[in-house]
GULOVO-521182 format. One line per field, with one value per atom (N, C-alpha, C, O): residue in three letters; x, z, y; atom name; residue number from 1. Coordinates in steps of 0.2 Angstrom, whole numbers, always signed. Each point is the difference from the previous one (the first is absolute). Layout:
rest	(ala ...) .
u	(X ...) .
w	(Z ...) .
v	(Y ...) .
atom	(CA ...) .
nr	(NUM ...) .
This chain:
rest	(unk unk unk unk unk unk unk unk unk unk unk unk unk unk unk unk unk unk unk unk unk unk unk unk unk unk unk unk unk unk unk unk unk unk unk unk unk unk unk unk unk unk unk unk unk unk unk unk unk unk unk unk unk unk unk unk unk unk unk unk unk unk unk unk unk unk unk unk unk unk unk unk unk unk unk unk unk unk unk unk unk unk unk unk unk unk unk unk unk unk unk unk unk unk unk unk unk unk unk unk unk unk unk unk unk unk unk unk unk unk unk unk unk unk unk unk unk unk unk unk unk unk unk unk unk unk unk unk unk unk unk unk unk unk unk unk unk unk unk unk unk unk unk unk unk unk unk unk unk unk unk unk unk unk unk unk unk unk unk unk unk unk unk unk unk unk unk unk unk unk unk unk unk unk unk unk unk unk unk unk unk unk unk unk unk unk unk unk unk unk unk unk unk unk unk unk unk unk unk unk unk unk unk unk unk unk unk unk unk unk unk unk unk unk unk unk unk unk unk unk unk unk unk unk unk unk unk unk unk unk unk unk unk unk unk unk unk unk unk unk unk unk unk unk unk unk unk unk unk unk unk unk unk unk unk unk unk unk unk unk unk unk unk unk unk unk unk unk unk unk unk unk unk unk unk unk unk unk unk unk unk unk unk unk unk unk unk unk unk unk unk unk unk unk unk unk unk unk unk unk unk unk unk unk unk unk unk unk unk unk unk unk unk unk unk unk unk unk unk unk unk unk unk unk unk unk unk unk unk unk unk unk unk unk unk unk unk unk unk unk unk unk unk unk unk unk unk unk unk unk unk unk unk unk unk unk unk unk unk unk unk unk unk unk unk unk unk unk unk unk unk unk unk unk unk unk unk unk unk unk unk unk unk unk unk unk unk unk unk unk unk unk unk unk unk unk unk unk unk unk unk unk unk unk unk unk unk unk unk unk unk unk unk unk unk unk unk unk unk unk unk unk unk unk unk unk unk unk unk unk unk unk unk unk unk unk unk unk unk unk unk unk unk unk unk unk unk unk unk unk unk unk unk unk unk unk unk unk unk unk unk unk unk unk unk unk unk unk unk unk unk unk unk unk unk unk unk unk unk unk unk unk unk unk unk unk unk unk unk unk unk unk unk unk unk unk unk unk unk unk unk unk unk unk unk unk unk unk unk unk unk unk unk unk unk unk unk unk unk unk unk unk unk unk unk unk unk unk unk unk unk unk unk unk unk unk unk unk unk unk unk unk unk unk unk unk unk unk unk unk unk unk unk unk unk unk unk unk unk unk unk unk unk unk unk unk unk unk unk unk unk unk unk unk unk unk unk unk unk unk unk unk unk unk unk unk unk unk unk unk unk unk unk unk unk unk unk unk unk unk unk unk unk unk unk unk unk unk unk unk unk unk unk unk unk unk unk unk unk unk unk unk unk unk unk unk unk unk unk unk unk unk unk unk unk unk unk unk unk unk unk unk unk unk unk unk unk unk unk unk unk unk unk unk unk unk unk unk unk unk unk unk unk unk unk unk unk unk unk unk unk unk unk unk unk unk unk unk unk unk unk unk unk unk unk unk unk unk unk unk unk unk unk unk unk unk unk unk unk unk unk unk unk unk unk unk unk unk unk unk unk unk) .
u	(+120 -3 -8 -3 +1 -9 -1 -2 +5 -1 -2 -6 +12 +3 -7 -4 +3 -3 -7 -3 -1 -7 +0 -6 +12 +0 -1 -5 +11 -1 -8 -3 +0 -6 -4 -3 +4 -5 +0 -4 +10 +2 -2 -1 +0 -3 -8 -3 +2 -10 +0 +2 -5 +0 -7 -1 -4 -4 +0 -5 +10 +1 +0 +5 -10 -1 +2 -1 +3 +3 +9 +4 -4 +9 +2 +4 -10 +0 -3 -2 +2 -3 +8 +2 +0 +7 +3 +3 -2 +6 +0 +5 -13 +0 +3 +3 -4 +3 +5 +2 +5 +6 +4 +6 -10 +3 +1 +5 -14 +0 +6 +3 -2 +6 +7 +5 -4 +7 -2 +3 -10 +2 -5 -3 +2 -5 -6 -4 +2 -5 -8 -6 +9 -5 -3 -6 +11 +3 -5 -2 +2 -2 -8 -4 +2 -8 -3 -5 +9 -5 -1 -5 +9 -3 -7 -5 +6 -6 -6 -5 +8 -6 -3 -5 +7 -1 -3 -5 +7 -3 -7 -5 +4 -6 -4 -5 +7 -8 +1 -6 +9 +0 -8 -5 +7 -4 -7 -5 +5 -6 -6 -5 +10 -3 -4 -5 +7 -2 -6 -3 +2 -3 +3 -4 +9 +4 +1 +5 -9 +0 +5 +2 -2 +4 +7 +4 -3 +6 +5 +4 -8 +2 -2 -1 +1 +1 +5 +4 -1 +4 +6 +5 -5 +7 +0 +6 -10 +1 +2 +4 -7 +4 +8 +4 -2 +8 +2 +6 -9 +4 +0 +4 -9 +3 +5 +5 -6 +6 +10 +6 -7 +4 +3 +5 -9 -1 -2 -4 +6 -6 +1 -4 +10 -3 -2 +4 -9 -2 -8 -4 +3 -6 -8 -4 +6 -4 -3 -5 +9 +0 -7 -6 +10 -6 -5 -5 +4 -7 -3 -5 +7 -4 -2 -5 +9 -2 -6 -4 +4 -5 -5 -5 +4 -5 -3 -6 +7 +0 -4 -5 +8 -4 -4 -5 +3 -6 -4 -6 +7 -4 -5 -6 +12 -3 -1 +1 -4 -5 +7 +0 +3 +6 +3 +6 -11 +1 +6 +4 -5 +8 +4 +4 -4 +8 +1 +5 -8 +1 +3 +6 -11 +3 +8 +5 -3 +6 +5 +6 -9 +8 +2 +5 -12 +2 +4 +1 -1 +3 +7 +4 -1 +7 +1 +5 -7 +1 +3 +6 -9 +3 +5 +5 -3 +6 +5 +5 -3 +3 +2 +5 -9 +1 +2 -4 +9 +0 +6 +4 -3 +8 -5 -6 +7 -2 -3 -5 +11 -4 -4 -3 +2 -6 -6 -4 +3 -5 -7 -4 +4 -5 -5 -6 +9 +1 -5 -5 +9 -4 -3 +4 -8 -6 -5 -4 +5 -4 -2 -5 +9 -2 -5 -5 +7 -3 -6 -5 +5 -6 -6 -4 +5 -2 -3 -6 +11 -3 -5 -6 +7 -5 -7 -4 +3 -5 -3 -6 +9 -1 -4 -5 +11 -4 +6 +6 -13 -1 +2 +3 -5 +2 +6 -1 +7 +4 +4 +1 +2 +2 +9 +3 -1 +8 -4 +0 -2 +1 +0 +3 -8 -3 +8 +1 +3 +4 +7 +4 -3 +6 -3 +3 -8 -1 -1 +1 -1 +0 +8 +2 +1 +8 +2 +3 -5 +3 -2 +4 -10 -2 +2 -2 +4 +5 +6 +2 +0 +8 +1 +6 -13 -1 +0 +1 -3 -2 -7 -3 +1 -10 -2 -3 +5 -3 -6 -2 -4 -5 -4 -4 +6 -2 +0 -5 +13 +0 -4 -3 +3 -3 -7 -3 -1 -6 -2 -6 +9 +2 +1 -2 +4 +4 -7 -1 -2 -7 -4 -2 +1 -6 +1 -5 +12 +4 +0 +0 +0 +0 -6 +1 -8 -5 +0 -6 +9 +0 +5 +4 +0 +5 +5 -1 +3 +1 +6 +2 +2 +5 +5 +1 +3 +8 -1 +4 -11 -2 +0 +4 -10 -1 +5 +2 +1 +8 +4 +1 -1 +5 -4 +2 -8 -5 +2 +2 -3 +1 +7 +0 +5 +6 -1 -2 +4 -1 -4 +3 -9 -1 +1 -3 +7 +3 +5 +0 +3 +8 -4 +6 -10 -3 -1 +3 -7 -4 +6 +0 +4 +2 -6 -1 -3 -5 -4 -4 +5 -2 -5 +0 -7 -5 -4 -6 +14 -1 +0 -2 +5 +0 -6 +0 -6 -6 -5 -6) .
w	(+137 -5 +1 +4 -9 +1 -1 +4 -11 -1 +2 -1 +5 +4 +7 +3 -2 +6 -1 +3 -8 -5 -2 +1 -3 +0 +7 +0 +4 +8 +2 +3 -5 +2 +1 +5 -14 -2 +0 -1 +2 +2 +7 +1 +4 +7 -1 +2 -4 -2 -7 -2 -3 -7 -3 -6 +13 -5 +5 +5 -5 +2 -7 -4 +1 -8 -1 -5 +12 -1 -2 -2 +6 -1 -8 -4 +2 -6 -5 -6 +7 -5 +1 -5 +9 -1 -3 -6 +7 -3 -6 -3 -1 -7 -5 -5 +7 -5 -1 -5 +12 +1 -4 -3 +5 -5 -9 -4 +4 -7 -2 -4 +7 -5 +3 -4 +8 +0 -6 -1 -1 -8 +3 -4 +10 +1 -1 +4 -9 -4 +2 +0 +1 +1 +7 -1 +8 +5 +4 +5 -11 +3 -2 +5 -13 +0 +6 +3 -2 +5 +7 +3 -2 +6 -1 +3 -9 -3 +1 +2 -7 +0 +5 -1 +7 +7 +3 +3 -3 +3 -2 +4 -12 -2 -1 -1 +3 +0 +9 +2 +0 +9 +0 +3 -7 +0 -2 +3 -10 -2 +2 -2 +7 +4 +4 +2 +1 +5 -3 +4 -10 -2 -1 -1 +1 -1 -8 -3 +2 -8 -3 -5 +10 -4 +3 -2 +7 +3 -5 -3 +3 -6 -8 -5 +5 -8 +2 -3 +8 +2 -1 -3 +5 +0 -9 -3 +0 -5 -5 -5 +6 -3 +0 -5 +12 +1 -3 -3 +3 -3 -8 -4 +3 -8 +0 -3 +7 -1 +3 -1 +2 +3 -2 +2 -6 -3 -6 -2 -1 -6 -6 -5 +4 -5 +6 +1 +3 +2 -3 +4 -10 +0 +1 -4 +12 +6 +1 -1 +4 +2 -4 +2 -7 -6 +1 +0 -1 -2 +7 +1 +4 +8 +2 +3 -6 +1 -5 +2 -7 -4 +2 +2 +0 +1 +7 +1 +3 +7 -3 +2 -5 -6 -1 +4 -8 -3 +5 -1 +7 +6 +2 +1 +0 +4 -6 +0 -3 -8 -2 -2 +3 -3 -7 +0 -6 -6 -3 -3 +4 -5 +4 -2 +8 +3 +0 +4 -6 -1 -5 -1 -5 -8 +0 -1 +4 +1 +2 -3 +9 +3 -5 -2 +0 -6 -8 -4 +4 -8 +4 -4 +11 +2 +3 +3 -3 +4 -8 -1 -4 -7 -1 -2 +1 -2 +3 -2 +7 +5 -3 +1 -7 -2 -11 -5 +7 -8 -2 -4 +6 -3 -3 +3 -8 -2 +3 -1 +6 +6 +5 +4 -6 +7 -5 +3 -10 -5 +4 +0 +3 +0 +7 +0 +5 +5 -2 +2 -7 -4 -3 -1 +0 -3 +3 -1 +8 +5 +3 +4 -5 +3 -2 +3 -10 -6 +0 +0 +0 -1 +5 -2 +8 +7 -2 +0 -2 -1 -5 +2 -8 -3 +3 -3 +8 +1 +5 +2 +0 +1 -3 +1 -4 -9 -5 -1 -2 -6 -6 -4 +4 -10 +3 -2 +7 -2 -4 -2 -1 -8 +5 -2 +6 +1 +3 -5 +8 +3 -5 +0 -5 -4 -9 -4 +4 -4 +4 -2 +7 +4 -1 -5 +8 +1 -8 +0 -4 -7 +0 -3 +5 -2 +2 -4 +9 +7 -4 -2 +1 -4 -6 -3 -2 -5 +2 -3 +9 +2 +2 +0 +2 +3 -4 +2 -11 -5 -1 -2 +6 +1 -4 +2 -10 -4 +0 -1 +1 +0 +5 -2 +7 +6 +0 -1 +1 -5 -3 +1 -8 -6 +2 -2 +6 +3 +4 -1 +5 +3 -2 +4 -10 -4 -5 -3 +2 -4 +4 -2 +7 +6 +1 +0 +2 +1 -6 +1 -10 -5 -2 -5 +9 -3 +7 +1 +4 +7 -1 +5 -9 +1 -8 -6 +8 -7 +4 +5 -14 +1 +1 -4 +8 +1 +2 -1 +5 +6 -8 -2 -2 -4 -5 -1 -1 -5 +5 -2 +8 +4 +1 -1 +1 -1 -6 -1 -6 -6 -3 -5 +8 +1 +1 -3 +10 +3 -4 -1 -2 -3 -5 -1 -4 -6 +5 -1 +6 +0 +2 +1 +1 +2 -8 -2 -2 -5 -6 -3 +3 -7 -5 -4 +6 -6 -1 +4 -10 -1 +3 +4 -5 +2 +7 +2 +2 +6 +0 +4 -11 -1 -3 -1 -1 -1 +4 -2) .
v	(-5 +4 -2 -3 +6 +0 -6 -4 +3 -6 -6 -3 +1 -5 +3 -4 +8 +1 -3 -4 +6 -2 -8 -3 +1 -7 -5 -4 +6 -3 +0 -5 +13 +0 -3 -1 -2 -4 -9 -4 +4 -6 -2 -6 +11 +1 -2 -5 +8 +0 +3 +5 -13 +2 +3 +1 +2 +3 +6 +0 +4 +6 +4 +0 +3 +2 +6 +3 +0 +6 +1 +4 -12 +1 -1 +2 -8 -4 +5 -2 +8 +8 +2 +0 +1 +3 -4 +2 -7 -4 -3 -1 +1 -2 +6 -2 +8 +3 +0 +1 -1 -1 -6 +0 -5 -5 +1 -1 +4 +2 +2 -3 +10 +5 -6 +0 -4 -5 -5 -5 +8 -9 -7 -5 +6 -6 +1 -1 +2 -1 -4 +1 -7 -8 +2 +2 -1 +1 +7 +1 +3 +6 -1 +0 -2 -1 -3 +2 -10 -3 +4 +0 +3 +3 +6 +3 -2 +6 -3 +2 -10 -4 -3 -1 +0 -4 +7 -1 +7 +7 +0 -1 +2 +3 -7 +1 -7 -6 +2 +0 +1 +0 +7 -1 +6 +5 -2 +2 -6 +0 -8 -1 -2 -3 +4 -2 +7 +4 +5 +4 -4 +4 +7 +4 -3 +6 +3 +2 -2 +0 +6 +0 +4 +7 +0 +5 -10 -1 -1 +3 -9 -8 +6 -3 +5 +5 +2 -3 +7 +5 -4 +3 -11 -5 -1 +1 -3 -1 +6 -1 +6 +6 +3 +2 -4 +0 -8 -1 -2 -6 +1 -1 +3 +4 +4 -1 +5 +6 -5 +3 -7 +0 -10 -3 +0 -5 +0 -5 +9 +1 -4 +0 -6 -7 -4 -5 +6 -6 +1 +3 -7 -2 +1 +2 -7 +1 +5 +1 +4 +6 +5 +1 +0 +1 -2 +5 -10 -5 +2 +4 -6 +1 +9 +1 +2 +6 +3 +4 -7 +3 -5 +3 -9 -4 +3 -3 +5 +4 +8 +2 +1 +5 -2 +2 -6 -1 -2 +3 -6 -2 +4 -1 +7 +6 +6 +6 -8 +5 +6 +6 -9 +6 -3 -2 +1 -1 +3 -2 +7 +7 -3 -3 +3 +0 -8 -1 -4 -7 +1 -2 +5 -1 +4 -4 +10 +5 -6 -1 -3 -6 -4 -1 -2 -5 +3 -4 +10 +2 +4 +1 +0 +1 -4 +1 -8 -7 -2 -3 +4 -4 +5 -3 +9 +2 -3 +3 -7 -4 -6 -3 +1 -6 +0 -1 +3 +3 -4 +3 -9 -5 -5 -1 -4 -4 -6 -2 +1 -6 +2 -4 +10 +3 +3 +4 -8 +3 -3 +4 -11 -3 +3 -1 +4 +5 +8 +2 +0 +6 -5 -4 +2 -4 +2 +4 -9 -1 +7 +0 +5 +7 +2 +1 -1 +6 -5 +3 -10 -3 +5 +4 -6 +2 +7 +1 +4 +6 -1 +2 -4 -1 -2 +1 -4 -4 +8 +0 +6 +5 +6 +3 -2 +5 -5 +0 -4 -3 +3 -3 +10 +3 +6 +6 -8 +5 -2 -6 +12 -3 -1 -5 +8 -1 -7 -4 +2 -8 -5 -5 +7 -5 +0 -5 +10 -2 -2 -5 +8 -5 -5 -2 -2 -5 -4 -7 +11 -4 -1 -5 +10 -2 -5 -5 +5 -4 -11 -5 +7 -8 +1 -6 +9 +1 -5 -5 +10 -1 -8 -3 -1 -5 -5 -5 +6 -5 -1 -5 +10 -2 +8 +5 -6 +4 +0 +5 -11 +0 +5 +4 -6 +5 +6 +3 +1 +6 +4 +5 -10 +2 +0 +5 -8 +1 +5 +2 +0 +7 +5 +4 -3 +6 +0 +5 -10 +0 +5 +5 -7 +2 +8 +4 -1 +4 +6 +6 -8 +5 +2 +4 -4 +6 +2 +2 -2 +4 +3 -1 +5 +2 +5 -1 +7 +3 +4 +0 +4 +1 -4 -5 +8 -3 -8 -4 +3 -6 -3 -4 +5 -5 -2 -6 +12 -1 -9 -5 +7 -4 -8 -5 +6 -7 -3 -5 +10 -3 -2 -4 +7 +0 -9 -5 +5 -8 -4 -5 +4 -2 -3 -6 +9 +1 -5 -6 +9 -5 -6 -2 -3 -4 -4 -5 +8 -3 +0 -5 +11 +2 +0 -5 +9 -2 +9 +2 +2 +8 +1 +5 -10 +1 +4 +1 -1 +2 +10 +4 -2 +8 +2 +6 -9 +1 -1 +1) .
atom	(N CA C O N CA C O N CA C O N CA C O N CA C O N CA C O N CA C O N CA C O N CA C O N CA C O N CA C O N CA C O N CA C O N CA C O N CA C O N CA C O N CA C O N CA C O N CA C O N CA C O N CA C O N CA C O N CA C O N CA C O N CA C O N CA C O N CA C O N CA C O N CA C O N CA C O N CA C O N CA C O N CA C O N CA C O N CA C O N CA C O N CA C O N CA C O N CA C O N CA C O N CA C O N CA C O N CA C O N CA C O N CA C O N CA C O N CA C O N CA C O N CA C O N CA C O N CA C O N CA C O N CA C O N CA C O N CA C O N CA C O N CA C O N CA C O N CA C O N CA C O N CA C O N CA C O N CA C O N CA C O N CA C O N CA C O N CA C O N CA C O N CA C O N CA C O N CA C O N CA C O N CA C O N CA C O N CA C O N CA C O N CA C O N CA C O N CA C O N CA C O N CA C O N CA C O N CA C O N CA C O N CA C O N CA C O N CA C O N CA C O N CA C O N CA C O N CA C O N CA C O N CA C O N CA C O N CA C O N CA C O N CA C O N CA C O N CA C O N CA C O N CA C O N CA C O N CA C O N CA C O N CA C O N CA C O N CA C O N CA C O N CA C O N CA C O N CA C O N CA C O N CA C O N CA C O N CA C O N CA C O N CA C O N CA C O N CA C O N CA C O N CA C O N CA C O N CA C O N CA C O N CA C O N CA C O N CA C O N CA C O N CA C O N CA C O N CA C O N CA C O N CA C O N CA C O N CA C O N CA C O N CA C O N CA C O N CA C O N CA C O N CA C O N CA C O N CA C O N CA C O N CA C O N CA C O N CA C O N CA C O N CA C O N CA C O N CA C O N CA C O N CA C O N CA C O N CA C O N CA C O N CA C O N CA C O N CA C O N CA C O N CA C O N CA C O N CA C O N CA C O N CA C O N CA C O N CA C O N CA C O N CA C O N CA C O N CA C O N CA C O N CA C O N CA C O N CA C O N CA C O N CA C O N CA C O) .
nr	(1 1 1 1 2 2 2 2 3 3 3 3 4 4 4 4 5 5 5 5 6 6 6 6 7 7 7 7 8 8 8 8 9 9 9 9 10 10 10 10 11 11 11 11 12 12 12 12 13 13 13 13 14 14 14 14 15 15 15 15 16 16 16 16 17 17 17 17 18 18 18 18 19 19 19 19 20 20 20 20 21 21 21 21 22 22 22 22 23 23 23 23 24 24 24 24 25 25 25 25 26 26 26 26 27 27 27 27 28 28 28 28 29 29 29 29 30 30 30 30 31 31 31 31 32 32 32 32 33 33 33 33 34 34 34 34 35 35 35 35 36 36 36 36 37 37 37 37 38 38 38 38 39 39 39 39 40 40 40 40 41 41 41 41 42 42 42 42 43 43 43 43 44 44 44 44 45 45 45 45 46 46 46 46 47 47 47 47 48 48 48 48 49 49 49 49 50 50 50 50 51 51 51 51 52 52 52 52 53 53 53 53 54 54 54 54 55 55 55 55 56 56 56 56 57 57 57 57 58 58 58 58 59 59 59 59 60 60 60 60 61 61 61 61 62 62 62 62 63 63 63 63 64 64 64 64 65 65 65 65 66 66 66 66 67 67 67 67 68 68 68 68 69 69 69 69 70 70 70 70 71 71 71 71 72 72 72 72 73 73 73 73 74 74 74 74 75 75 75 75 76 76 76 76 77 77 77 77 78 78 78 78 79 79 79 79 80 80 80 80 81 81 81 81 82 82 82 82 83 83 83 83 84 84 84 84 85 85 85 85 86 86 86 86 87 87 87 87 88 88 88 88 89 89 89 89 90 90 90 90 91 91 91 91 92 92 92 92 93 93 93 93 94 94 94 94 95 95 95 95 96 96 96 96 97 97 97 97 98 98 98 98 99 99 99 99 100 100 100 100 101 101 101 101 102 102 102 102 103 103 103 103 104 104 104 104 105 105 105 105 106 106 106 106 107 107 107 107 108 108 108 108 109 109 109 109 110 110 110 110 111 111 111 111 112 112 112 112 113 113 113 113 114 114 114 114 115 115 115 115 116 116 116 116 117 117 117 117 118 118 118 118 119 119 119 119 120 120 120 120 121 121 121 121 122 122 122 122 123 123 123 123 124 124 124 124 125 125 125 125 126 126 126 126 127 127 127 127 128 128 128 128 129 129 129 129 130 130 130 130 131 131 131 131 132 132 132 132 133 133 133 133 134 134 134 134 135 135 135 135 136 136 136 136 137 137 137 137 138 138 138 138 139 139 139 139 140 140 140 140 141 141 141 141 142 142 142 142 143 143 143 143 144 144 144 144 145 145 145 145 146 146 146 146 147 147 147 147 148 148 148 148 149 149 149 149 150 150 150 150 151 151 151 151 152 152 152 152 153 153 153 153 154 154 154 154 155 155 155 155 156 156 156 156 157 157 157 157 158 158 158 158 159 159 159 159 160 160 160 160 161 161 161 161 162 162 162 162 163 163 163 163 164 164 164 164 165 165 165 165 166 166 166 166 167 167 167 167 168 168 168 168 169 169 169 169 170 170 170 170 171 171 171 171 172 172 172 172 173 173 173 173 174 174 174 174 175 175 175 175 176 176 176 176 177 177 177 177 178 178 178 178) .
């Protein structure tokens, strides 16, 4: 099978990166998850050692698509974005990199994303209230509550209803409908 042929390959010569492009996503859809990133990961530093910068975006982009809770993937893709002045499509990976992390054990992961984008555009209102949910969800009402401060005179309508919403559930306290 291909497989097995991609393997051999690269068991022959381990920085053949084109066998090890084929084979990472194959593993992927067989469940080897671990298995398949490192090879994405050992690709795209092989590229960006070489200065290949749109290579090594090119690898990390399929390692999204085809790895998409790993993390990593995520983070180095937008961080390679950001490099190369491609701010919107840095912010874009990092906000479809965090729907990826939407289970409770993966809360601190969406954190870390949404934090990131925030350090990108600052006053979006969806970053800035997930990200309040999210440290709600975490026991770090304070943080939240701070955020959802920052976030309620930038913000009106259903956005604002939904800040003052969370905050009432944070505070239990009226003060927040006025």
């Amino acid at each position: 099978t291909t497989l097995f042929r991609s393997r051999t390959l690269l068991v022959e010569n381990p920085n053949h990166r084109e066998a090890a492009l084929r084979l990472a996503p194959m593993l992927a859809v067989d469940g080897e998850f671990f298995e398949s990133w490192q090879l994405y990961r050992r690709v795209a530093l092989e590229h960006a050692r070489d200065k290949q910068y749109f290579e090594c975006l090119a690898v990390y982009r399929e390692a999204c698509r085809f790895v998409p809770g790993e993390f990593e993937a995520w983070r180095l893709c937008a961080d390679l974005l950001v490099k190369l002045k491609r701010h919107d499509e840095a912010f874009e990976t990092l906000l479809d990199g965090r729907t990826h992390f939407t289970h409770s054990r993966h809360r601190a992961q969406a954190i870390a994303l949404l934090t990131r984008a925030r350090e990108i555009e600052p006053w979006d209102g969806f970053v800035l209230l997930d990200l309040a949910r999210l440290f709600a969800a975490q026991g770090q009402g304070e943080l939240a509550l701070e955020l959802l401060a920052n976030l309620a005179p930038r913000v009106e309508g259903r956005d604002l209803r939904r800040v003052r919403w969370l905050q009432l559930q944070l505070t239990l306290s009226a003060r927040h409908f006025f």
